[in-house]
C-alpha positions as CSV (number, residue, x, y, z in Angstrom):
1,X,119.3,48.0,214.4
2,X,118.9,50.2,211.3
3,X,120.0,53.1,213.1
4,X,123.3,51.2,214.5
5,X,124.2,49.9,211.3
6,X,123.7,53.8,210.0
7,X,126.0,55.4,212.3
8,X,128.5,52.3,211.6
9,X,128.1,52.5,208.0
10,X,128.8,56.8,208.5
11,X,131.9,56.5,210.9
12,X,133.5,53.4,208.7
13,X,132.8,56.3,205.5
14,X,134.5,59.1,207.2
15,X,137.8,57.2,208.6
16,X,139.0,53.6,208.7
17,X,138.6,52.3,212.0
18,X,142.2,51.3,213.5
19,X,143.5,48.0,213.9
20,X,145.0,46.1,216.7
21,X,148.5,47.6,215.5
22,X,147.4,51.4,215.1
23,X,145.7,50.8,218.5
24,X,149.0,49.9,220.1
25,X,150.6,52.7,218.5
26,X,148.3,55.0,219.7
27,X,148.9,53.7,222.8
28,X,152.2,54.0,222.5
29,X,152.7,57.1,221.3
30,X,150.4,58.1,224.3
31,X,152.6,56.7,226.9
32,X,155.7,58.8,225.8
33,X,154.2,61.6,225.2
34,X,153.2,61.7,228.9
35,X,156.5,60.8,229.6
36,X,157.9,63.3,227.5
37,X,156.0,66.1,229.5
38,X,156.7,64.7,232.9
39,X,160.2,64.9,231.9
40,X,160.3,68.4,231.2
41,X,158.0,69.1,234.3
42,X,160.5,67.7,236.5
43,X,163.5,69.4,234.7
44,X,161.7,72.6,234.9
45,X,161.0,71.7,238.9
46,X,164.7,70.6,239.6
47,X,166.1,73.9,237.9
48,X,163.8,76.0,239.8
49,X,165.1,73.5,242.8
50,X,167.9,74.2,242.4
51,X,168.0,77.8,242.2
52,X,166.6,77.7,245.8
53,X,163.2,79.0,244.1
54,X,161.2,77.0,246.3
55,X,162.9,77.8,249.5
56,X,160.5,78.6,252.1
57,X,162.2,81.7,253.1
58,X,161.1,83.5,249.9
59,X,157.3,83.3,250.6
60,X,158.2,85.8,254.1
61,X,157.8,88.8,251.8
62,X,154.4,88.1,251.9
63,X,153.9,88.3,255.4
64,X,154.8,92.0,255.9
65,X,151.4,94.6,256.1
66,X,153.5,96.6,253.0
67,X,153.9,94.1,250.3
68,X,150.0,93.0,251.1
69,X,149.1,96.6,250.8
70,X,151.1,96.8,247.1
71,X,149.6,93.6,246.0
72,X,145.7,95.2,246.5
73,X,146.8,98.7,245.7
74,X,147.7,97.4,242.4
75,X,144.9,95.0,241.9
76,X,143.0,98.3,242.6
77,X,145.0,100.0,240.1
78,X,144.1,97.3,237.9
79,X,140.6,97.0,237.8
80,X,140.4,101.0,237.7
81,X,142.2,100.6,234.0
82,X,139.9,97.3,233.5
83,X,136.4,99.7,234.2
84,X,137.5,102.2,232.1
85,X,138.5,100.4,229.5
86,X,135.5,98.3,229.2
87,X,132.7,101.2,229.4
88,X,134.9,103.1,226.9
89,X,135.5,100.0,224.7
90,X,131.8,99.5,224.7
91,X,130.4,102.9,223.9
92,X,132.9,103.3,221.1
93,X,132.2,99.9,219.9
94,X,128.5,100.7,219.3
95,X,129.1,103.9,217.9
96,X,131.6,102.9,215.7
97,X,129.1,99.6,214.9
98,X,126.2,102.3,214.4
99,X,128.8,104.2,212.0
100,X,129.4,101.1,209.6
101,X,125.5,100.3,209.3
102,X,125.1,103.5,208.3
103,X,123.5,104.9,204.8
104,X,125.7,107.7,204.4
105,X,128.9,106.7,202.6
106,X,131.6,109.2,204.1
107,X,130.0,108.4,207.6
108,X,130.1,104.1,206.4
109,X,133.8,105.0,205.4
110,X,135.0,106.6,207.9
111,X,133.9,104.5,210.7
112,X,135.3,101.1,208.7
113,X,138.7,102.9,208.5
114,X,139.0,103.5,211.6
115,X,138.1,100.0,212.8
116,X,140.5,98.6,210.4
117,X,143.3,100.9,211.2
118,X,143.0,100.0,214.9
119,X,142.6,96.4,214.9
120,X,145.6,96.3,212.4
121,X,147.4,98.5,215.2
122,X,149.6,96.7,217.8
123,X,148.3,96.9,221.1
124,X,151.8,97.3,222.4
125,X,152.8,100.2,220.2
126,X,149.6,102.3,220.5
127,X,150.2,102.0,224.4
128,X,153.7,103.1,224.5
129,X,152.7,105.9,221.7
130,X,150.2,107.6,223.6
131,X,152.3,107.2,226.7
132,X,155.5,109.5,225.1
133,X,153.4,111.5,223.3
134,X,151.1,112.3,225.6
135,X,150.5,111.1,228.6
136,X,154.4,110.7,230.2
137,X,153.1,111.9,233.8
138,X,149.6,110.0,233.8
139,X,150.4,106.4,232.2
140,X,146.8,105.2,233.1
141,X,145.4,106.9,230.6
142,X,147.4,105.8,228.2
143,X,146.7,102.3,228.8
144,X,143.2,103.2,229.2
145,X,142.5,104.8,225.9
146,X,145.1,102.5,224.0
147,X,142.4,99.6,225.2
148,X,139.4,101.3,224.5
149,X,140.3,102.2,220.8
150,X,141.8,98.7,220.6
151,X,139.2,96.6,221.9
152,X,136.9,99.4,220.7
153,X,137.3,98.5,217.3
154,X,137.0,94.5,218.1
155,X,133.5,95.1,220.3
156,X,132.0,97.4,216.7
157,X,132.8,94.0,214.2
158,X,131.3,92.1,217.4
159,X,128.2,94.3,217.1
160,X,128.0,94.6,213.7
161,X,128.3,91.1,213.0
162,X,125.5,90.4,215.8
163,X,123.1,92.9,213.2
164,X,123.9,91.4,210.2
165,X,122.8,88.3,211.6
166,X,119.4,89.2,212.6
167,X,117.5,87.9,210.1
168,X,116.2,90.3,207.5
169,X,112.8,90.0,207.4
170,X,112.8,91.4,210.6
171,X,113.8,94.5,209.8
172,X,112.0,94.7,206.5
173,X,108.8,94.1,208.7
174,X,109.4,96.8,210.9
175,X,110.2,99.2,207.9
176,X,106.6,97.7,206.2
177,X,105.3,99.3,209.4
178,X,106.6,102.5,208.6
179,X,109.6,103.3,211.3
180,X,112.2,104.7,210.7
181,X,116.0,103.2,210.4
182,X,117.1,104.7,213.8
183,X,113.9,102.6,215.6
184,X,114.4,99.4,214.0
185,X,118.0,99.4,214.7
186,X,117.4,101.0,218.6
187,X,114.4,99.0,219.1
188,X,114.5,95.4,216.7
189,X,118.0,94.7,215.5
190,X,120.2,96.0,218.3
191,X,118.3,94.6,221.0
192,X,118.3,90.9,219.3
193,X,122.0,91.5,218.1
194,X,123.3,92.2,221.4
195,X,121.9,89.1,223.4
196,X,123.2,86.9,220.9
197,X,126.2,88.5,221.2
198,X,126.6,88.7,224.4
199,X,129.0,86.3,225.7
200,X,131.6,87.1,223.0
201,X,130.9,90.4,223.8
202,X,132.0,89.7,227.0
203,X,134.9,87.4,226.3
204,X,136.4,89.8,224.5
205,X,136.2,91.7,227.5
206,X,138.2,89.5,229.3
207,X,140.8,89.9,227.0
208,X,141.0,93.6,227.6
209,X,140.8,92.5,231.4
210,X,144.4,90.9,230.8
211,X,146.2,93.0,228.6
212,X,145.8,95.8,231.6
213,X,148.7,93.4,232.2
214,X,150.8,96.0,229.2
215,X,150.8,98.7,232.1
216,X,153.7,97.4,233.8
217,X,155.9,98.6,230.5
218,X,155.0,102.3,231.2
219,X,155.0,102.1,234.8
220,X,151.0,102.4,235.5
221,X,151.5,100.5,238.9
222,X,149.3,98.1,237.9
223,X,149.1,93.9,239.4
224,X,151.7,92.7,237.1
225,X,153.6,95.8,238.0
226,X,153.8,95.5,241.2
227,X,154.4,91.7,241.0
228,X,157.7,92.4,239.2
229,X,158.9,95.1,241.8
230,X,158.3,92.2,244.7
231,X,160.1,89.6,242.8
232,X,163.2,92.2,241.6
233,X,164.1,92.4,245.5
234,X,166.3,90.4,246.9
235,X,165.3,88.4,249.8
236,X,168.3,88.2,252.0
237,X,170.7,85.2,251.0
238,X,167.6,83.5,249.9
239,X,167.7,85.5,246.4
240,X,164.7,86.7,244.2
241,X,160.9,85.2,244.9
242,X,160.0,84.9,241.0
243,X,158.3,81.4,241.8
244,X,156.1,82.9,244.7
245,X,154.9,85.8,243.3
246,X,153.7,83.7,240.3
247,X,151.9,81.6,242.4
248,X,150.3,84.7,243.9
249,X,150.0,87.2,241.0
250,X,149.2,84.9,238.3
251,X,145.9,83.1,240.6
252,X,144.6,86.5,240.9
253,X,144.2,87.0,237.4
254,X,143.1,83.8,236.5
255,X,139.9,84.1,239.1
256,X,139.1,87.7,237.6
257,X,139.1,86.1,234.2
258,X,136.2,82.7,235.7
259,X,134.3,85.6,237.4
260,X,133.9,87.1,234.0
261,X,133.7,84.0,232.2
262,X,130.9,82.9,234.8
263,X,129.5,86.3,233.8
264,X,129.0,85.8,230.6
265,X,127.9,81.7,230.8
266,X,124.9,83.3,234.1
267,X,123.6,86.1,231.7
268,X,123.9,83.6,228.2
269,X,121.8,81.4,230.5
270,X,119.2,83.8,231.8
271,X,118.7,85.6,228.1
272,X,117.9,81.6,226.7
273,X,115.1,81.3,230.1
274,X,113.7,84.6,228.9
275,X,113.5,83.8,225.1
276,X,112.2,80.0,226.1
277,X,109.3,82.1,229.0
278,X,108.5,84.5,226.0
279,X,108.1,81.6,223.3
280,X,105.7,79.9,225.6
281,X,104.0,82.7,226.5
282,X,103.2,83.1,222.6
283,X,102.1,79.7,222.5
């Protein structure tokens, strides 16, 4: 009883608890609001409708050996970019992480410049920079090293934040015991940093896992790519296949972005049965 009348004395502190009238409201509000969003579902249905987007005629593209082979040449292409990206975005990331821990100034200045400088830098433009300026005949590299300085710089504030949350007495303990900074960072606070860190680590990979997506703007025949060349031919008198390529590009990258999210959730899972085995181990 005591502890009822505690939460009801809490939740009647922290907000008034609505009436019969607000309830209706609510309700109310509720009710055309989902009204409100059917109504522009079924516009958006009966313009597409009406457009003959949902003729079935538009879906034979699909059918022909070619336009299957396009659709997994560029998924291909895609996760190429994707691998690169990642390993490059990671090793940079600690190294640029390692360069903003450090003790030397010019070293600790340098590194937090450069982080700044690309995180401040729009993904967009560095892409399409290093593609003129560089890399006109091989535009996957481009997009490769635009994402790896990009997401780069996000992975080194991932890691360094990871670090600084390690509590400190850990490291102080391991310098009592007379190692050096490179051990305790390589051996106590990376290690520790790094598992915590983990699935924003690899969320943030599946961010750079989408914006391979930016390739299709320098030509890098990547998913999207390839999608837009599919839906820019015509189809006979049945027009352009915008709608079905959606349906058939767009599923393909949400499933690569649930395997990595299932990633992240199976390895954030099996580091918490290790810690929990180790603790009562201890014990």
């Amino acid at each position: 009883m005591n502890a009822l009348f505690t939460r009801s004395s809490t939740a009647s502190v922290l907000y008034d608890a609505p009436g019969p009238r607000a309830r209706t409201r609510y309700r109310l509000f509720g009710v055309l609001s989902l009204l409100a969003i059917a109504g522009l579902l079924w516009y958006a249905i009966a313009s597409l409708a009406s457009n003959g987007q949902f003729d079935a005629q538009l879906w034979d593209a699909f059918q022909y050996n070619t336009i299957q082979q396009r659709i997994v040449d560029g998924l291909l292409a895609t996760l190429e970019a994707f691998g690169l990206a990642a390993v490059g975005s990671l090793a940079l990331g600690a190294l640029l992480a390692a360069g903003q821990l450090s003790d030397h100034k010019p070293v600790r200045w340098a590194a937090v410049s450069f982080v700044q400088f690309f995180r401040a830098m729009p993904l967009l433009i560095l892409i399409v920079a290093l593609y003129y300026a560089f890399f006109a005949k091989e535009p996957m590299w481009a997009l490769v090293i635009g994402l790896t300085l990009y997401n780069g710089s996000v992975q080194a504030e991932i890691i360094r934040s990871g670090v600084n949350a390690v509590p400190r007495g850990q490291g102080e303990a391991a310098f009592a015991l007379g190692l050096r900074k490179t051990q305790v960072m390589t051996t106590i606070l990376v290690p520790q940093a790094v598992r915590s860190m983990l699935p924003t680590m690899i969320g943030q990979l599946v961010v750079t896992l989408k914006d391979t997506s930016l390739g299709f703007i320098i030509t890098y025949h990547e998913l999207l790519f390839v999608g837009k060349a599919i839906a820019s031919q015509p189809l006979n008198a049945a027009g352009f296949p915008y709608i079905p390529v959606v349906l058939v590009i767009g599923p393909i990258y949400i499933v690569m972005c649930l395997l990595l999210t299932a990633l992240a959730r199976w390895i954030e899972a099996r580091g918490r049965r290790g810690a929990n085995r180790r603790t009562s181990a201890a014990a």
